[in-house]
C-alpha positions as a LaTeX table, in Angstrom:
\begin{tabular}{lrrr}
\hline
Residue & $x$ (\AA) & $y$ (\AA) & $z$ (\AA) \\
\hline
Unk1 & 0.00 & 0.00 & 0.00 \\
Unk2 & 2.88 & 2.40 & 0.90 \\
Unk3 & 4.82 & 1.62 & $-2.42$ \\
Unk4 & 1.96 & 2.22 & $-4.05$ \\
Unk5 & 0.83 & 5.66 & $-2.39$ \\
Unk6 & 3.92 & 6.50 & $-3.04$ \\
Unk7 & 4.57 & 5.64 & $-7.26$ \\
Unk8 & 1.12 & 7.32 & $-7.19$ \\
Unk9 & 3.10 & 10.76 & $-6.13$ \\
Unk10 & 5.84 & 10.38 & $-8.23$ \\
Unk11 & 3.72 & 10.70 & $-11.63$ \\
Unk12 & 3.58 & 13.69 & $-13.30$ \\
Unk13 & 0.01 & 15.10 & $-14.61$ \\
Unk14 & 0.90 & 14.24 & $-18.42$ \\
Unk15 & 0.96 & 10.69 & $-18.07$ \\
Unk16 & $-2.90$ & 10.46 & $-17.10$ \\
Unk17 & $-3.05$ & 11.95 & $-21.12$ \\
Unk18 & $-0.77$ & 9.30 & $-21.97$ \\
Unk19 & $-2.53$ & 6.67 & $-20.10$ \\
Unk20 & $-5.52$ & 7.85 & $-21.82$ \\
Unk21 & $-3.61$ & 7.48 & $-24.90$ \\
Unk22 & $-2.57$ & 4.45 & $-24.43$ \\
Unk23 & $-5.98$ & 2.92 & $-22.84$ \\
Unk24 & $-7.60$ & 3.73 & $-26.92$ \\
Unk25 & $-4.37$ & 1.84 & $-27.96$ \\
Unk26 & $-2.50$ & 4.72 & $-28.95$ \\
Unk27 & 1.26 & 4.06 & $-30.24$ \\
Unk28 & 2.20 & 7.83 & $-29.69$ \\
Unk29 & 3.38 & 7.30 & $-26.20$ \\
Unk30 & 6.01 & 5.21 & $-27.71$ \\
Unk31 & 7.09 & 7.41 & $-30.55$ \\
Unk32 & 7.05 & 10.88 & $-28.41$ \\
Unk33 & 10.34 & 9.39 & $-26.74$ \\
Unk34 & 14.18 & 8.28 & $-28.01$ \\
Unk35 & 13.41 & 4.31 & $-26.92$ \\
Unk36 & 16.87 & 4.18 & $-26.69$ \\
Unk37 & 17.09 & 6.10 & $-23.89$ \\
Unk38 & 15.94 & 3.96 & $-20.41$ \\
Unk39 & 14.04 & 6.98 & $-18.87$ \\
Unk40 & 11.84 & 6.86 & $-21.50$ \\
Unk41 & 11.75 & 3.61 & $-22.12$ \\
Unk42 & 10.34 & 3.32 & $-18.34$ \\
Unk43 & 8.34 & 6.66 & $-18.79$ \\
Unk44 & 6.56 & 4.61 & $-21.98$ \\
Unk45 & 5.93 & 1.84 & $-19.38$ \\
Unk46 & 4.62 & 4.04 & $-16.48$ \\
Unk47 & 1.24 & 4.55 & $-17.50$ \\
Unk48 & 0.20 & 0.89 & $-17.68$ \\
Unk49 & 2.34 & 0.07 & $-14.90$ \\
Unk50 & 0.66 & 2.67 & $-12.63$ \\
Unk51 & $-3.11$ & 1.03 & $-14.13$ \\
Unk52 & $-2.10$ & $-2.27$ & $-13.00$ \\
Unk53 & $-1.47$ & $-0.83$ & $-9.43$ \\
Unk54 & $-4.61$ & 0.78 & $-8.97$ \\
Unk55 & $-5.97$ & $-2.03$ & $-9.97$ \\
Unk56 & $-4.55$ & $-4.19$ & $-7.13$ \\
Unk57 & $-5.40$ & $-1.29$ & $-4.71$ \\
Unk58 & $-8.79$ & $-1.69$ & $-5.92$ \\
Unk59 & $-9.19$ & $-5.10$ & $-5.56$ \\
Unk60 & $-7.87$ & $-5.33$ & $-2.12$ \\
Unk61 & $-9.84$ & $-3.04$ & $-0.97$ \\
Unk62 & $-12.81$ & $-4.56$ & $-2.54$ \\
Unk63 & $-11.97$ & $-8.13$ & $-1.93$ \\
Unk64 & $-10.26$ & $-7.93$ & 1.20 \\
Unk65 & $-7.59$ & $-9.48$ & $-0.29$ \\
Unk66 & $-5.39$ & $-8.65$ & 2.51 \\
Unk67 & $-7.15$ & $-10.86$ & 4.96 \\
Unk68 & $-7.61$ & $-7.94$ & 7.23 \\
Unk69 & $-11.27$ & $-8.78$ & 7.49 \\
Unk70 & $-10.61$ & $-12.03$ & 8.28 \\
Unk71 & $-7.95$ & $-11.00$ & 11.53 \\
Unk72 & $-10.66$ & $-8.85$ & 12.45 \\
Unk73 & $-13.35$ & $-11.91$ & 12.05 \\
Unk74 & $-11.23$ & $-13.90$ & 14.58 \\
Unk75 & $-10.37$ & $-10.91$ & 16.56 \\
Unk76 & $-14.00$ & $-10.70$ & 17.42 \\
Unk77 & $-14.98$ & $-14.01$ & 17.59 \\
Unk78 & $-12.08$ & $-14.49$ & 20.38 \\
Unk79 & $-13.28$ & $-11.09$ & 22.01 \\
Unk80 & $-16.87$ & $-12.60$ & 21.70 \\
Unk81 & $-15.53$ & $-16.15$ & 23.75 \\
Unk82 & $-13.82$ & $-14.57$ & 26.49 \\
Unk83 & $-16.73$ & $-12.07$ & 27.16 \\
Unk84 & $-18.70$ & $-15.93$ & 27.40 \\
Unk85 & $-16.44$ & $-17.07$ & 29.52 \\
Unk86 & $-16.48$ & $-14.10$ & 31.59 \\
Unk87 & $-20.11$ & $-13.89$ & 31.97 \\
Unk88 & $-20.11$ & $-17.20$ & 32.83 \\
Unk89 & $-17.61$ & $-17.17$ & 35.86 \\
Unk90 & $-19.66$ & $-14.52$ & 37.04 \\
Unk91 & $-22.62$ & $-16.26$ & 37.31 \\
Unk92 & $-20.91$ & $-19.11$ & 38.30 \\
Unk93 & $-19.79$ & $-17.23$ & 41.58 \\
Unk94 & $-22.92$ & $-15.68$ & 42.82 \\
Unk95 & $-24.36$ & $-19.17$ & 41.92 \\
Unk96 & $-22.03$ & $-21.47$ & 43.12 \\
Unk97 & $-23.13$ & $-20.77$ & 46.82 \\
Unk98 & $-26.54$ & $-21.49$ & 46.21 \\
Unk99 & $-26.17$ & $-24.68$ & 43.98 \\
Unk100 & $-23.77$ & $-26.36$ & 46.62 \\
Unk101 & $-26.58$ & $-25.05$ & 49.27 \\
Unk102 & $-29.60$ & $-26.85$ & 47.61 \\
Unk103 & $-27.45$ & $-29.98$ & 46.85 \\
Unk104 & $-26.40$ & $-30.20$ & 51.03 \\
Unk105 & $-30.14$ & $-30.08$ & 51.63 \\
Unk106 & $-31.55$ & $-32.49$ & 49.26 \\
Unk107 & $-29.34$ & $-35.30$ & 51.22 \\
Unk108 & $-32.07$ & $-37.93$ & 52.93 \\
Unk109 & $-31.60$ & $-39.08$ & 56.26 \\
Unk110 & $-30.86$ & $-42.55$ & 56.94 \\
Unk111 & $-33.85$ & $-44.92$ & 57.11 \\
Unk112 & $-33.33$ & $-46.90$ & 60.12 \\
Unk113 & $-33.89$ & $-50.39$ & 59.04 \\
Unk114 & $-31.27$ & $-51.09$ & 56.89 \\
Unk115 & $-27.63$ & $-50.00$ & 56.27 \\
Unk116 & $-27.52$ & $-47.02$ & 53.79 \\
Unk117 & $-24.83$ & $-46.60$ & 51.12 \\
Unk118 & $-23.78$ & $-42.84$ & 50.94 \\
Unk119 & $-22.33$ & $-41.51$ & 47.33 \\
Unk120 & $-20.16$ & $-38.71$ & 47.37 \\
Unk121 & $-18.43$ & $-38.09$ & 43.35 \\
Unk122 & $-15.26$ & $-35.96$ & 43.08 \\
Unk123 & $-14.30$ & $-34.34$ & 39.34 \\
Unk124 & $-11.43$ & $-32.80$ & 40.12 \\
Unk125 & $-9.56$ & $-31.55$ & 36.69 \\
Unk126 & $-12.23$ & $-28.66$ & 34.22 \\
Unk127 & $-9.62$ & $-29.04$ & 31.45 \\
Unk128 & $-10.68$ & $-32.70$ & 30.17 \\
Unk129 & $-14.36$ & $-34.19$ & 29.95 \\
Unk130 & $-13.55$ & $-37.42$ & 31.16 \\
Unk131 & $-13.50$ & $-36.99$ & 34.95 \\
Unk132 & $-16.58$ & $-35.35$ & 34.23 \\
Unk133 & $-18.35$ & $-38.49$ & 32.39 \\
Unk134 & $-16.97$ & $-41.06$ & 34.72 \\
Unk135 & $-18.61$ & $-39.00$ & 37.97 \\
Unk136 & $-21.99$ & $-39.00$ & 36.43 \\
Unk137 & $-21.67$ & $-42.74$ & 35.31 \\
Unk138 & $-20.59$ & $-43.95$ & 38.70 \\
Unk139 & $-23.51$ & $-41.34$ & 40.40 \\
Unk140 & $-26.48$ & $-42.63$ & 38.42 \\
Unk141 & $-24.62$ & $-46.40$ & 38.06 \\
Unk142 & $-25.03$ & $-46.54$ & 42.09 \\
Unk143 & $-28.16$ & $-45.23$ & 42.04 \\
Unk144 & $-29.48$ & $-47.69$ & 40.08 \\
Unk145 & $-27.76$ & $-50.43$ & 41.54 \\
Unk146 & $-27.27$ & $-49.62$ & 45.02 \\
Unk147 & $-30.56$ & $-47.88$ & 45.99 \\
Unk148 & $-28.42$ & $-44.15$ & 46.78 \\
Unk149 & $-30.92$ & $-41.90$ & 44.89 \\
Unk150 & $-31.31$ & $-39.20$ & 47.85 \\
Unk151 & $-28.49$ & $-40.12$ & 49.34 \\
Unk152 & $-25.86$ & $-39.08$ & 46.85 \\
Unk153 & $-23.97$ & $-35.66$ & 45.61 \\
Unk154 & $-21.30$ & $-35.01$ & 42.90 \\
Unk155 & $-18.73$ & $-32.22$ & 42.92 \\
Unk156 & $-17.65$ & $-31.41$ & 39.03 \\
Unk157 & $-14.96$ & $-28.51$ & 37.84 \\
Unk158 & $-16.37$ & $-28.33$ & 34.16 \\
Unk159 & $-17.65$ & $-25.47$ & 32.23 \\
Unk160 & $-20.19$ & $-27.50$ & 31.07 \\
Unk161 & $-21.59$ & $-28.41$ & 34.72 \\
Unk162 & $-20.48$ & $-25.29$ & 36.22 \\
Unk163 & $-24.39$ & $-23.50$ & 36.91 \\
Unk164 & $-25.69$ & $-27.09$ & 37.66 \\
Unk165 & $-22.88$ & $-28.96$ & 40.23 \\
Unk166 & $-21.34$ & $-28.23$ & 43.25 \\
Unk167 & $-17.37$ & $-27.32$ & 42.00 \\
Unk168 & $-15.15$ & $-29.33$ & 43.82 \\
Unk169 & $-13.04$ & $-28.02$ & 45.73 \\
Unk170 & $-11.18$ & $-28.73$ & 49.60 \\
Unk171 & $-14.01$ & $-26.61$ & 51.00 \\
Unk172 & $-16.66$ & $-27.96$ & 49.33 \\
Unk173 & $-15.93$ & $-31.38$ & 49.57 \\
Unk174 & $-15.24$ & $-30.56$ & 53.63 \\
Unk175 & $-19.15$ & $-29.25$ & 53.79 \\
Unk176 & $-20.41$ & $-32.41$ & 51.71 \\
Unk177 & $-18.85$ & $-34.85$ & 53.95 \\
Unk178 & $-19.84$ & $-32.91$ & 57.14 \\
Unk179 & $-23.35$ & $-32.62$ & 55.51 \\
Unk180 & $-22.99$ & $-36.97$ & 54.81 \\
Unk181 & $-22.17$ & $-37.51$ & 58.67 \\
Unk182 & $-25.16$ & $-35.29$ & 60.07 \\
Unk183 & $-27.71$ & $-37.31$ & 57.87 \\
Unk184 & $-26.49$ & $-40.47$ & 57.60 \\
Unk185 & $-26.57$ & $-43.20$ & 60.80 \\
Unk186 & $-22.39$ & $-43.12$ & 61.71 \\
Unk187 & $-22.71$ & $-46.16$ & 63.61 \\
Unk188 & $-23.96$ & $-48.73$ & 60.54 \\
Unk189 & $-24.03$ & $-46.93$ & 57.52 \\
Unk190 & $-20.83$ & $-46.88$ & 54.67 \\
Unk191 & $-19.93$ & $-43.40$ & 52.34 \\
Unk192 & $-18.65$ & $-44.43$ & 49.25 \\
Unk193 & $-16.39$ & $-41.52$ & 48.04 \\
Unk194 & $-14.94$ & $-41.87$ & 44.91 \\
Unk195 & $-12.25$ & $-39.35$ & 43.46 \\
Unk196 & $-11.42$ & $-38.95$ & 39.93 \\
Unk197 & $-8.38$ & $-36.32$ & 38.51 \\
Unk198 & $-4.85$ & $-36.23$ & 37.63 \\
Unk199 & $-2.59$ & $-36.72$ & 40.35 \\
Unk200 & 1.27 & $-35.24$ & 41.07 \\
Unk201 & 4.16 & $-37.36$ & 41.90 \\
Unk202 & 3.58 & $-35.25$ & 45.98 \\
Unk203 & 0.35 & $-37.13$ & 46.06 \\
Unk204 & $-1.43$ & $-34.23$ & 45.48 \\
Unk205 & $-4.82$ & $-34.53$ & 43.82 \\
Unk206 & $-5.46$ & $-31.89$ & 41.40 \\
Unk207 & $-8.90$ & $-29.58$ & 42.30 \\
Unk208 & $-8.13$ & $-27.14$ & 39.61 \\
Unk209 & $-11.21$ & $-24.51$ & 37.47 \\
Unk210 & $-9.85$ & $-23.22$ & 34.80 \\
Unk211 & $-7.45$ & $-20.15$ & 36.04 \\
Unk212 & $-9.10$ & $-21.03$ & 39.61 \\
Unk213 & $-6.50$ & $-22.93$ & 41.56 \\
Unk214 & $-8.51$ & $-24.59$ & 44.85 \\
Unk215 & $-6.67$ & $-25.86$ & 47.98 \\
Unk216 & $-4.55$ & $-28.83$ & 47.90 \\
Unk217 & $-5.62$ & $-32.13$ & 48.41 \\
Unk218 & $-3.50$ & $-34.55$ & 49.36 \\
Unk219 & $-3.88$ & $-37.91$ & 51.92 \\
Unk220 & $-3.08$ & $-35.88$ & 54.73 \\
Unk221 & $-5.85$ & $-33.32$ & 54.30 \\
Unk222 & $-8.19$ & $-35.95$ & 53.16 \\
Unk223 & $-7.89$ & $-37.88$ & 56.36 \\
Unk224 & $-8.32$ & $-34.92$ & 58.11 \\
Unk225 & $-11.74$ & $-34.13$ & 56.45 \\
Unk226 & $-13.29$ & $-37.91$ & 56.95 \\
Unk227 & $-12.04$ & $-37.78$ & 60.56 \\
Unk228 & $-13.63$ & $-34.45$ & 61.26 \\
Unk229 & $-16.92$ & $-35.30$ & 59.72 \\
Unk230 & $-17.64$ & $-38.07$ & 62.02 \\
Unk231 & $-18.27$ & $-40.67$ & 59.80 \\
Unk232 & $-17.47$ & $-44.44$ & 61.09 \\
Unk233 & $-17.50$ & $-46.32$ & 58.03 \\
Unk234 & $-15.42$ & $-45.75$ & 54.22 \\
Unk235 & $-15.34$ & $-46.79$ & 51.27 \\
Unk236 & $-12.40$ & $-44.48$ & 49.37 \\
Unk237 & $-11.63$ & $-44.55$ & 46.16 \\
Unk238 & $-9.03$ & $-42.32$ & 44.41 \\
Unk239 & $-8.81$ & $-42.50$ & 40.38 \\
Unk240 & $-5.46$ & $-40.30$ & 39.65 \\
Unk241 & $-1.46$ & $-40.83$ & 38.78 \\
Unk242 & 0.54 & $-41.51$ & 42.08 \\
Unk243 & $-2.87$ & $-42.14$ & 44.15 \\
Unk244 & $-1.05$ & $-45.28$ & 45.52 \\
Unk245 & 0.41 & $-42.34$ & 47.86 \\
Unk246 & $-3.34$ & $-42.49$ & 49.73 \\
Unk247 & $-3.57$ & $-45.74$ & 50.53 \\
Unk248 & $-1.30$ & $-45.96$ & 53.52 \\
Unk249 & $-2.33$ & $-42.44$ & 55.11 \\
Unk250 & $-6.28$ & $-43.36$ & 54.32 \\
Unk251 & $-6.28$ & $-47.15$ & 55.86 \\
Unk252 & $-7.75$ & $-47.96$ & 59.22 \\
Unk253 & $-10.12$ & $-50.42$ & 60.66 \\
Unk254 & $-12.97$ & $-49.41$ & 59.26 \\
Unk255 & $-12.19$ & $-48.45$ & 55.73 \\
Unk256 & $-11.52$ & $-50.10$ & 52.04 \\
Unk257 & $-9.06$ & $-47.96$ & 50.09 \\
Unk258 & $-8.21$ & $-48.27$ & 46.65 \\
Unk259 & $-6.59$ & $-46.43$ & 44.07 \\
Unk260 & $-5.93$ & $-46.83$ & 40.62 \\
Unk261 & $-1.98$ & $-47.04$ & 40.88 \\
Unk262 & 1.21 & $-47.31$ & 42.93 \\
Unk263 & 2.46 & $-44.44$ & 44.87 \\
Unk264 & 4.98 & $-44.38$ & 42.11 \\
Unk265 & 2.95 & $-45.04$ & 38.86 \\
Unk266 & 0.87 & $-43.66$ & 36.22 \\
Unk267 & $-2.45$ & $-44.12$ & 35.66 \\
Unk268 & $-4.05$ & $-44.04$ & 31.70 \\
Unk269 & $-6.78$ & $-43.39$ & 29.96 \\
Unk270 & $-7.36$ & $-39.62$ & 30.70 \\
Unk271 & $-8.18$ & $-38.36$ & 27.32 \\
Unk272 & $-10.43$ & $-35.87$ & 26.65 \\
Unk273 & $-12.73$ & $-37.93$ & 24.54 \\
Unk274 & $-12.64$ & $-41.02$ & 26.45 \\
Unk275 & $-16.00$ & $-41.75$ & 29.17 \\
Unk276 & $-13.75$ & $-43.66$ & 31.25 \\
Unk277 & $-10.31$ & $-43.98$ & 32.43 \\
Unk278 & $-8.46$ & $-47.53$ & 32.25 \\
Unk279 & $-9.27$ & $-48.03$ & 36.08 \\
Unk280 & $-12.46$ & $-46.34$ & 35.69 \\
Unk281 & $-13.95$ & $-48.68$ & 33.28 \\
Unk282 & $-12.68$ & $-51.97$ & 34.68 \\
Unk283 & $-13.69$ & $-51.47$ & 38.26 \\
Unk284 & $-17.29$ & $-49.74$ & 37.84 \\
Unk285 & $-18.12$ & $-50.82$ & 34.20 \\
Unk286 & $-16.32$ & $-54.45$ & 33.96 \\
Unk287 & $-15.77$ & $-55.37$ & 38.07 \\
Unk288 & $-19.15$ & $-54.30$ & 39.59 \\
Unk289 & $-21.52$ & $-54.89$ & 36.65 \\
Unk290 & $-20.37$ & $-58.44$ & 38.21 \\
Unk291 & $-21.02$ & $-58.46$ & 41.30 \\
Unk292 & $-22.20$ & $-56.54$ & 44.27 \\
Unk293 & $-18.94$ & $-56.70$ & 46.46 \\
Unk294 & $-16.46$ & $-53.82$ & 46.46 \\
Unk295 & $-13.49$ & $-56.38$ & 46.84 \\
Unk296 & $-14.33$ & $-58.33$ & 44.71 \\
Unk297 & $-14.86$ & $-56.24$ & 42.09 \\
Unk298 & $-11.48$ & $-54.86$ & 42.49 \\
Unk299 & $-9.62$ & $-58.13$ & 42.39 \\
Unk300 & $-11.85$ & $-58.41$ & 38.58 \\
Unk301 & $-10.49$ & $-55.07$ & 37.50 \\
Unk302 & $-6.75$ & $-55.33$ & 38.24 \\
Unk303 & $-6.02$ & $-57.90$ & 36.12 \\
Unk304 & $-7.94$ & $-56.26$ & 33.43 \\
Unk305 & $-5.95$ & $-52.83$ & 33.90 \\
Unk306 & $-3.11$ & $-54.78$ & 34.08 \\
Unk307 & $-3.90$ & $-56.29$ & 30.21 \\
Unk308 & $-4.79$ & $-53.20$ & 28.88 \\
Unk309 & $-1.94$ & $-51.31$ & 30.00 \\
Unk310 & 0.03 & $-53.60$ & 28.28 \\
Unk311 & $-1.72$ & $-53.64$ & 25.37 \\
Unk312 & $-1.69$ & $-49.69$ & 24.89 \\
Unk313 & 2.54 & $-50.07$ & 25.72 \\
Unk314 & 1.96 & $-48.19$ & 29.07 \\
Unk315 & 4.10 & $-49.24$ & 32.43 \\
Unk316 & 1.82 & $-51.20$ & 34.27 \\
Unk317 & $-0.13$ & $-48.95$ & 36.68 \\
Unk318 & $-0.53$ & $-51.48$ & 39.68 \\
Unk319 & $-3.90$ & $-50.62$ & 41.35 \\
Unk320 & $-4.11$ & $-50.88$ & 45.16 \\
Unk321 & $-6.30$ & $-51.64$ & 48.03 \\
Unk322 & $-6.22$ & $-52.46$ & 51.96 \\
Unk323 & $-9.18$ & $-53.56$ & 53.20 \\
Unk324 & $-9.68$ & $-52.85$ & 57.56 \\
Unk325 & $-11.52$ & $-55.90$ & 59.40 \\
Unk326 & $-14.51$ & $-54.07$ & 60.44 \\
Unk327 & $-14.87$ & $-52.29$ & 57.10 \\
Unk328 & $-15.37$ & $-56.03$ & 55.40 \\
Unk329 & $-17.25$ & $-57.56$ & 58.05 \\
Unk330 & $-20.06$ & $-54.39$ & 57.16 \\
Unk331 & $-19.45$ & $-54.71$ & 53.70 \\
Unk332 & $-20.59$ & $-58.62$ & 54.19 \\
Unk333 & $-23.67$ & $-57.51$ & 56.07 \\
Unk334 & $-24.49$ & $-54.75$ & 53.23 \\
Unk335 & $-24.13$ & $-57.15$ & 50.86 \\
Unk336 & $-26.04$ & $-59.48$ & 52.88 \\
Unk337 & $-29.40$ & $-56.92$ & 52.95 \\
Unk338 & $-29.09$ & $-55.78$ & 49.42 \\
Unk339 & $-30.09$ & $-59.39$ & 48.28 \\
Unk340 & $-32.72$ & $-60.01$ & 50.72 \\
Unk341 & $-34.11$ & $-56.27$ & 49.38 \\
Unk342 & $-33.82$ & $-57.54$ & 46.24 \\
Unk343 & $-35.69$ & $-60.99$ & 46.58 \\
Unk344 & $-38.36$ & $-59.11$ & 48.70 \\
Unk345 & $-38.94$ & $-56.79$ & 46.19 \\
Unk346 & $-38.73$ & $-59.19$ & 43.47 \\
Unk347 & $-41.32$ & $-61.75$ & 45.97 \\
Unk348 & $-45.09$ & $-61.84$ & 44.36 \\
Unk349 & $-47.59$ & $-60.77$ & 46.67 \\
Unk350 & $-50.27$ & $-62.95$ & 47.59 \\
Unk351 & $-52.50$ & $-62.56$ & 44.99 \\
Unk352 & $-49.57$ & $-63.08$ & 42.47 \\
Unk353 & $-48.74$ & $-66.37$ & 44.10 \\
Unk354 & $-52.47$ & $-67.60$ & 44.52 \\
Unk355 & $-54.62$ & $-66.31$ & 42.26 \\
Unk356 & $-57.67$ & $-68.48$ & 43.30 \\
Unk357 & $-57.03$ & $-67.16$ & 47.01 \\
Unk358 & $-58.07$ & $-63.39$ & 45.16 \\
Unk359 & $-61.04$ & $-65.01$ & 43.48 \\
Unk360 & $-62.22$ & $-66.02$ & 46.86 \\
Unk361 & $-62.03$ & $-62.89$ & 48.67 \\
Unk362 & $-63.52$ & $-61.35$ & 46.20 \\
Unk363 & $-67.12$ & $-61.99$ & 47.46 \\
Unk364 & $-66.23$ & $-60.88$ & 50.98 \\
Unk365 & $-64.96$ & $-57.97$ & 50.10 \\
Unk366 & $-68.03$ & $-56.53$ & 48.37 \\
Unk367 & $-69.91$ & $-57.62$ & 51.13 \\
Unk368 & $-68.48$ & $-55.50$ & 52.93 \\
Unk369 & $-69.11$ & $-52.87$ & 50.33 \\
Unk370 & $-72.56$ & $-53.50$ & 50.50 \\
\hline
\end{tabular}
C-alpha cells in the first residue's frame, strides 16, 4: 500500500493523457520518446504500470484481499468467547453458593432399618471431559444399583456443569462430607467416596477450574476431612497418577481404600474424549456390573488394567487396596441386605402367588361394600 501511495506521487500530470492514450491503444506514447534512452523507455511503461497498481489497490480493498477482514473476524470471535467465559464465571460465583446449598439439603436421612450406602463423586480436573463423564456414570450407576438416589452428591470442575454442580473443591468437599455424617446413621451406615483427577508425583490430587486454583488435596488433608466429619464407616476410592500415595495415610479399621496405581505409577486413559479412564472402566463398568462386592470387584479389575496397560505399551499402573476388618465384616452384612431387598422386592404378593385365594375374597370384600 505504501509503495503504491507513493509511485502514485511520483507521476507527473501528463501521463494520465498518456494513459488515456494508451488505454484507446494509442502508439504515440512510444514514438514521443528516443526508446533508446531507459528513462523513456520506463516513462513509456509508467502509464500501464501505474493502471495495474490501482488495480490491485482496488481489488484489495474490494476483496479484502489482505485478509484484514478475516484478523478482524477472529479478533472478534475471540473477544466474543472470552466475554462468554467471563459472563459465565460470574454467574458461576454468585451461583455457586446457592447450587452447593440446595445440593447439602436435598441429602435424605438414613432410614433406620437397613444399612444405607452414601455416594459422594469428586471431578477434580475442568480441562478434560472425562473426569466429568466417569462421575456422572458412577452417580447414576449406584443409584441404580445400590438404591443411593437421595443419598448421593457429585462435585464437578467443568464449564459444562459449572451452573448445575457443586465445583469441587477442599471446601466444598469438607461441607459435603460434614453434611454426609449429620444425615447419615455413623454407627452402621458406609460413604462411598470416589475421586477422579490427575494426580502429582507429591500425592497431590489436582482440584483445579480453569485459572481457579482450589486448595490442595493430598492424603493428609483428606484424612483430616473424613475424621472431622464423624463418619465411622469408608469406602475411598481415588482415580489419579501416584494415588497409591493415599492408601497408607487413608487405611484404618474401618475403611476399604483403593486407588488406581502405585504411589509411584501412572495411571491411563485420561483423554479428553474417552468416558472412562483404564481403572475407571474396569472397576465400575467391567468389576461391579459383576457383582455386588467392592473387593471383589477390584480383584476383577486389576487384572484387566493390568492387560490393557500392556496392550496400549503403558508401564503397568498397579492398582491398590487395603481392606480394615470391620470395614469387610459391614461390607458382608451390606451385601447381605441388598439381596434379601432384592428378593423381597422381586417376591409376588399374595394374589400373584395364589390367584384363586383373590377369586375367593372377592365376594367378601363386596360384602363389605354393600
Amino acid at each position: 500500500m505504501l509503495a503504491v501511495a507513493i509511485s502514485a506521487i511520483a507521476i507527473p500530470i501528463s501521463v494520465l493523457g498518456d494513459l488515456l492514450l494508451w488505454l484507446l491503444g494509442s502508439p504515440l506514447i512510444a514514438r514521443n520518446f528516443h526508446l533508446e534512452d531507459s528513462y523513456y523507455l520506463l516513462y513509456a511503461h509508467l502509464a500501464p504500470a501505474w493502471l495495474g497498481l490501482a488495480g490491485a489497490v482496488a481489488a484489495t480493498r474490494l476483496f479484502d484481499l489482505s485478509g484484514k477482514k478475516v484478523a478482524l473476524y477472529a479478533e472478534s470471535a475471540a473477544r466474543e468467547h472470552a466475554q462468554q467465559n467471563a459472563l459465565l464465571e460470574e454467574r458461576a460465583f454468585y451461583s455457586q453458593p446457592r447450587i452447593l446449598e440446595h445440593a447439602l439439603a436435598s441429602l435424605d436421612r438414613s432410614q433406620p432399618d437397613r444399612i444405607n450406602l452414601y455416594f459422594v463423586g469428586v471431578a477434580g480436573y475442568s480441562e478434560q471431559d472425562v473426569f466429568m463423564k466417569e462421575v456422572h456414570y458412577v452417580s447414576n450407576f449406584f443409584k441404580a444399583r445400590f438404591g443411593t438416589t437421595g443419598r448421593s452428591i457429585t462435585l464437578i470442575n467443568n464449564p459444562k456443569t459449572v451452573l448445575e454442580s457443586p465445583a469441587a473443591s477442599v471446601t466444598s468437599l469438607r461441607l459435603a462430607l460434614n453434611q454426609v455424617g449429620k444425615k447419615m446413621d455413623t454407627d452402621k451406615d458406609i460413604l462411598f467416596l470416589y475421586l477422579t483427577s490427575h494426580g502429582s508425583r507429591e500425592h497431590r490430587l489436582s482440584l483445579s477450574f480453569g485459572s481457579m486454583r482450589f486448595d490442595v488435596l493430598d492424603p493428609g488433608v483428606l484424612r483430616k476431612i473424613l475424621d472431622d466429619s464423624g463418619i465411622k464407616r469408608r469406602v475411598v476410592v481415588v482415580s489419579s497418577c501416584y494415588s497409591g500415595g493415599f492408601v497408607e495415610p487413608l487405611k484404618n479399621e474401618n475403611t476399604l481404600v483403593i486407588s488406581a496405581s502405585a504411589p509411584d505409577k501412572t495411571s491411563h486413559g485420561c483423554s479428553n474424549e474417552a468416558d472412562f479412564t483404564f481403572f475407571g472402566k474396569a472397576y465400575f463398568e467391567d468389576g461391579l456390573r459383576k457383582t455386588d462386592s467392592f473387593i471383589e470387584a477390584f480383584n476383577i479389575a486389576s487384572p484387566l488394567i493390568a492387560e490393557r496397560d500392556a496392550k496400549e505399551g503403558y508401564e503397568a499402573a498397579l492398582p491398590m487396596m487395603n481392606v480394615g476388618t470391620g470395614i469387610r465384616a459391614a461390607l458382608n452384612q451390606y451385601t447381605a441386605e441388598q439381596k434379601q431387598l432384592a428378593l423381597q422386592r422381586s417376591a409376588p404378593t399374595r394374589a400373584e402367588a395364589d390367584p384363586e385365594a383373590q377369586v375367593k375374597q372377592s365376594p367378601i370384600s363386596c360384602a363389605s361394600c354393600q
